[in-house]
N, C-alpha and C positions, 0 to 999 in steps of 0.2 A: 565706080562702085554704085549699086544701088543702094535705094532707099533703106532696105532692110537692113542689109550690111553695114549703112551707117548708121541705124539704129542698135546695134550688137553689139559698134565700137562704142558708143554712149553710154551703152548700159555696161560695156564691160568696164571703162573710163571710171564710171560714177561709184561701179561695183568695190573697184580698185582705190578709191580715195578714200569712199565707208571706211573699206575695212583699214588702209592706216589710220585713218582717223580715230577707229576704236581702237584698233593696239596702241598707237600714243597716248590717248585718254584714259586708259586701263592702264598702264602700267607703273602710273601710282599704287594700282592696285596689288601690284605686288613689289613693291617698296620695304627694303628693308629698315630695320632701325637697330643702331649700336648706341652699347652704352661705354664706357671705360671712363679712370680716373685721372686725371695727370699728376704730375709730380707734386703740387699741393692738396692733394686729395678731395678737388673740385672735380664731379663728377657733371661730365658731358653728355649729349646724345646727337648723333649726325646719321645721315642717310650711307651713309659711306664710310668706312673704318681708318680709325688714322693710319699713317705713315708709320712706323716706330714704334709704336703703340700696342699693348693687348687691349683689344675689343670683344665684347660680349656681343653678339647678336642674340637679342630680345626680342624680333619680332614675332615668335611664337607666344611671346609672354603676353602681349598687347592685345586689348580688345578691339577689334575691327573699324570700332565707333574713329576709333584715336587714327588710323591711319586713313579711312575710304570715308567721305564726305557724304557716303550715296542714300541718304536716312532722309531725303525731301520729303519723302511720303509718308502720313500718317502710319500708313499699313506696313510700310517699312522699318519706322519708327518701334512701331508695336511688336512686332514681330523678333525685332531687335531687344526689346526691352523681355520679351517672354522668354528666350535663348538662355540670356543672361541672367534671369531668373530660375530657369530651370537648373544653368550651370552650379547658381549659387544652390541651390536645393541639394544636387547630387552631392557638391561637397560637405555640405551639413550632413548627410545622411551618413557617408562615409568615416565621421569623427562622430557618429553617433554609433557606428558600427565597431569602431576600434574601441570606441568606452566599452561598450557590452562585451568585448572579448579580455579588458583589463580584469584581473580580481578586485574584486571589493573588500575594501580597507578593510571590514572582519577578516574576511579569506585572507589578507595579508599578515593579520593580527595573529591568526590562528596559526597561518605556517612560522611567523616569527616566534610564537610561544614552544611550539615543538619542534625546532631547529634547535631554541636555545637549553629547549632541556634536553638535547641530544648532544650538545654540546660542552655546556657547565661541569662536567663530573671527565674522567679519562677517557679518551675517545681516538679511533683508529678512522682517520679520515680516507674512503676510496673514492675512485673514480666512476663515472658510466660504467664501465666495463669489470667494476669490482675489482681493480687495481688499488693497493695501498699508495698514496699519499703522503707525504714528506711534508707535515706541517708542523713547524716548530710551536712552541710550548705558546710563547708571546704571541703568534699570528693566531691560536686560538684563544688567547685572552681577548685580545684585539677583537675579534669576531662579536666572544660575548658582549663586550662593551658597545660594537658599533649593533648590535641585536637591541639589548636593555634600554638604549639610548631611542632605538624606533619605538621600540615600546611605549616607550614611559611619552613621546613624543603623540604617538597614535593613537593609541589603544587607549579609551578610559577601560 
């Protein structure tokens, strides 16, 4: 063999050790984790699911920090820390989204006052579709009561 040739096999050698090297090193990196409970309702967590056992796989649930080690670096660190910050933002914006599409206790007050004065006097209960309704005499008492009861609960 020439020189060359045995330079090829070296760098194919070394090429070839790298990369096990990184796939065994990596593949914590994609490491599962389970959760489940046993028969005394102490809950566990293992890499691997039990025998016999229902197990959860969490690791969808878990923040990155908690299974990859790989946050040596400041700028690592940081950039981690912004993600997880931003994550947390979206979720607040999201339950600041779903308040603004609830009605506001007036608007609930209001439909609860004109429900129940649709209701308190003889009343022919229909459906969507303006189908009659089968509500016995009591399940409209019942109504009023659990209506007067928000009220007086809610609504100064």
């Amino acid at each position: 063999m020439t020189k060359w040739n045995l330079g090829c096999l070296g760098l194919k050698r070394f090429c070839t050790f790298t990369l096990l090297s990184l796939i065994i090193h990596c593949s914590n990196a994609w490491s599962e984790v389970y959760q489940w409970k046993d028969e005394n309702g102490q809950v566990h967590f293992g890499d691997r699911p039990p025998t016999g056992q229902h197990s959860d796989n969490i690791s969808s649930q878990l923040d990155h920090i908690n299974i990859s080690t790989d946050l040596s670096s400041p700028e690592l660190m940081l950039k981690h820390a912004e993600q997880k910050e931003a994550k947390q933002n979206e979720k607040r914006q999201k339950l600041i989204d779903q308040q603004k599409k609830m009605p506001s206790l007036s608007e609930v007050c209001i439909n609860a006052r004109n429900y129940l004065s649709k209701i308190e006097g003889r009343v022919v209960f229909t459906d969507e579709q303006g189908k009659e309704m089968k509500v016995s005499e009591q399940e409209r008492k019942n109504e009023v009561i659990k209506l007067k009861k928000i009220i007086r609960q809610k609504c100064h």
